[in-house]
DRENDREN-197837 format. One record per residue (C-alpha): residue in three letters; x, y, z. Coordinates in nm, 2 decimals. Layout:
REC res     px     py     pz
REC ALA      X      Y      Z
...
***
This chain:
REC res     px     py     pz
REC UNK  -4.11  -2.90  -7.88
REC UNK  -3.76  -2.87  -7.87
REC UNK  -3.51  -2.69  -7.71
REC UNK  -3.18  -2.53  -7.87
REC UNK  -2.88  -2.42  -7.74
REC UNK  -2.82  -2.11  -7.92
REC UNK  -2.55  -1.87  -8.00
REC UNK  -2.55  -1.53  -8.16
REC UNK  -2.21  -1.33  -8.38
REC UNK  -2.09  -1.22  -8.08
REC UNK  -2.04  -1.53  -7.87
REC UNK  -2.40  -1.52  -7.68
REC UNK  -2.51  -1.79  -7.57
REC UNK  -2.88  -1.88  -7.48
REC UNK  -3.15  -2.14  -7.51
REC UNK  -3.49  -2.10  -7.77
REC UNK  -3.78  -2.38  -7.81
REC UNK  -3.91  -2.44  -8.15
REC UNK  -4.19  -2.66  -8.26
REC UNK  -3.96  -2.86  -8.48
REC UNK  -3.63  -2.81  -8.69
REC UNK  -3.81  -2.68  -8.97
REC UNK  -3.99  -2.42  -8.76
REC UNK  -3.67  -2.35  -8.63
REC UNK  -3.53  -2.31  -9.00
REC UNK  -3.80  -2.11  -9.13
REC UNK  -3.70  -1.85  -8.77
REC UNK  -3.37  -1.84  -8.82
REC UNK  -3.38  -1.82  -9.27
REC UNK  -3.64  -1.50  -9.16
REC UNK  -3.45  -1.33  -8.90
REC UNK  -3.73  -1.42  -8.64
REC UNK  -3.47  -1.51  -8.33
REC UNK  -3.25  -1.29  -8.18
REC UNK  -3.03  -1.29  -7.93
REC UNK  -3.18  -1.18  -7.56
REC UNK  -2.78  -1.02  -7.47
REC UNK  -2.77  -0.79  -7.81
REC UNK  -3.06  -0.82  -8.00
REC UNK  -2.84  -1.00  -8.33
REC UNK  -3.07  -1.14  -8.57
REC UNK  -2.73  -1.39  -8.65
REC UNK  -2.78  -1.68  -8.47
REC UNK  -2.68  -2.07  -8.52
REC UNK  -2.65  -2.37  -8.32
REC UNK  -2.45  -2.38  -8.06
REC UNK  -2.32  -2.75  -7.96
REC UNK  -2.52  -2.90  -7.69
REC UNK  -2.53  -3.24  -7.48
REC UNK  -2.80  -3.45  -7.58
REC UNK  -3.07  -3.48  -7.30
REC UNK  -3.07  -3.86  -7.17
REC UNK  -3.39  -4.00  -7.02
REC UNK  -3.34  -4.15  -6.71
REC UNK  -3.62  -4.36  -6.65
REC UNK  -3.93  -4.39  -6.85
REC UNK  -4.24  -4.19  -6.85
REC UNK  -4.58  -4.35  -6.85
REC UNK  -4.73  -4.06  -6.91
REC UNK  -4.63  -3.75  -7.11
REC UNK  -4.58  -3.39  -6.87
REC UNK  -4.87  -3.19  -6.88
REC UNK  -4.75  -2.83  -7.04
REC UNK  -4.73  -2.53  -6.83
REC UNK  -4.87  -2.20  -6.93
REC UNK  -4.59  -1.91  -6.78
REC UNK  -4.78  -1.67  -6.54
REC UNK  -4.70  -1.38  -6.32
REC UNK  -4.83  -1.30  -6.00
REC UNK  -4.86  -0.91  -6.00
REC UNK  -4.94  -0.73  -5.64
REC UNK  -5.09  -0.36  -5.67
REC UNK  -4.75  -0.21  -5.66
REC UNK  -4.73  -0.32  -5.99
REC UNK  -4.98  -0.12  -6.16
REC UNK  -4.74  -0.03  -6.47
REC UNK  -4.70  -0.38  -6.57
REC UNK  -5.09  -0.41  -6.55
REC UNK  -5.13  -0.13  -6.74
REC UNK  -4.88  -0.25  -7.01
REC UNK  -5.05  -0.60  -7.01
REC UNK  -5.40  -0.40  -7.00
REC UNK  -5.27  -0.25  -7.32
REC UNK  -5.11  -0.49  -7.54
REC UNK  -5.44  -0.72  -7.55
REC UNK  -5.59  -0.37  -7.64
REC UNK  -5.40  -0.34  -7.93
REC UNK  -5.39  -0.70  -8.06
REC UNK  -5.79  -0.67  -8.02
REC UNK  -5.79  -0.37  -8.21
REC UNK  -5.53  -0.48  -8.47
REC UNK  -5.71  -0.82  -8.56
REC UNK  -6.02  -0.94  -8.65
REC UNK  -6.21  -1.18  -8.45
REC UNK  -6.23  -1.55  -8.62
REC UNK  -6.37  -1.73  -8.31
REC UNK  -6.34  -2.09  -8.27
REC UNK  -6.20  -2.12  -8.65
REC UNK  -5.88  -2.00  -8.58
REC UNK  -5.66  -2.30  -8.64
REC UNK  -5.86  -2.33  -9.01
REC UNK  -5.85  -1.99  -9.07
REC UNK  -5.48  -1.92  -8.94
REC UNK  -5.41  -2.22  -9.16
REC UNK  -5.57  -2.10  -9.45
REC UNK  -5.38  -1.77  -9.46
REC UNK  -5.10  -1.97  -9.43
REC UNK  -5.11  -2.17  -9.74
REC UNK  -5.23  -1.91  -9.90
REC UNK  -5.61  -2.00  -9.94
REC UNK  -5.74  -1.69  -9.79
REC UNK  -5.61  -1.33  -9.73
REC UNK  -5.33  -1.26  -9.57
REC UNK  -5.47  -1.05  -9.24
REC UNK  -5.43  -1.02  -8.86
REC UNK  -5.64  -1.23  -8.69
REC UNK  -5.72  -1.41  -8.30
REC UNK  -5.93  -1.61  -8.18
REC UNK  -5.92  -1.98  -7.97
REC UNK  -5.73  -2.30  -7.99
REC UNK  -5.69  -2.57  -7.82
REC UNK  -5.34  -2.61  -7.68
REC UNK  -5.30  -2.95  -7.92
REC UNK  -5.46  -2.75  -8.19
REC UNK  -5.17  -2.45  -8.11
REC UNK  -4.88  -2.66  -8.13
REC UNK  -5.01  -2.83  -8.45
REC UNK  -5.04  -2.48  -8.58
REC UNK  -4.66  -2.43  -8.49
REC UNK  -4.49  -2.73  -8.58
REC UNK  -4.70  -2.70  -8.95
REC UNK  -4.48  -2.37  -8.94
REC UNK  -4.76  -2.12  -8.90
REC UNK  -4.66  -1.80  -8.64
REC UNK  -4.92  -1.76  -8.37
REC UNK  -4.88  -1.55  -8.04
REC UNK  -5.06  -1.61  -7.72
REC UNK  -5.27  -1.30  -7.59
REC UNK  -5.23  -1.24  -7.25
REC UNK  -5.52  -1.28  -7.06
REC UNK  -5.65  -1.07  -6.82
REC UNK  -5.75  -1.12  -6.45
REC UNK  -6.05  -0.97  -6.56
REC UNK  -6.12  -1.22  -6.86
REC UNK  -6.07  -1.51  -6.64
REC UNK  -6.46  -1.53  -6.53
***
């Protein structure tokens, strides 16, 4: 993954992670970034420091998932969470375990192009992104987690 320091047609500036340069390339060429202040789809580079390491890692970080911790008082964002998952289940069809084949199938072009979910590792999910191929976590539920 790697972090960008962006900047949007009005002077915005913010930060984006991309997969790689090309995945940030094929965002930016199909107006897939925008800026957070404006909503501009006209974004670039903005100069940045390089990061320097300052002593090395034995091992590499172990990636963090970003989670919420809701209390009952916030029963609309439930409800909003409750129904998003709703409609990306009803939207998509259900591949199962095949989704990194079948997502990149339909990405090259060797099957349909349709809406799909399923699972995937986390390696098999940044594979799937850095080949260029637009996924989207589903939230989980509560519920879900067994």
């Amino acid at each position: 993954m790697i972090r960008f320091s962006l900047v949007c047609e009005n002077s915005h500036e913010f930060e984006s992670w991309f997969a790689s340069n090309d995945s940030y390339d094929f965002q930016i060429e199909n107006d897939l970034v925008s800026c957070p202040h404006c909503n501009v789809t006209k974004v670039s580079k903005a100069v940045m420091a390089p990061a320097v390491a300052r002593k090395k890692r034995t091992a590499a970080a172990p990636v963090k998932q970003n989670v919420a911790l809701l209390g009952e008082s916030d029963r609309e964002l439930r409800t909003m969470a409750h129904e998003l998952h709703a409609k990306i289940v009803a939207a998509t069809v259900d591949v199962g375990a095949e989704f990194p084949q079948e997502a990149r199938r339909i990405h090259d072009g060797a099957a349909p192009v349709r809406p799909i979910r399923g699972q995937a590792s986390l390696e098999e999910a940044r594979d799937l992104m850095e080949e260029g191929v637009s996924i989207l976590p589903m939230p989980i539920l509560p519920e879900d987690r067994g």
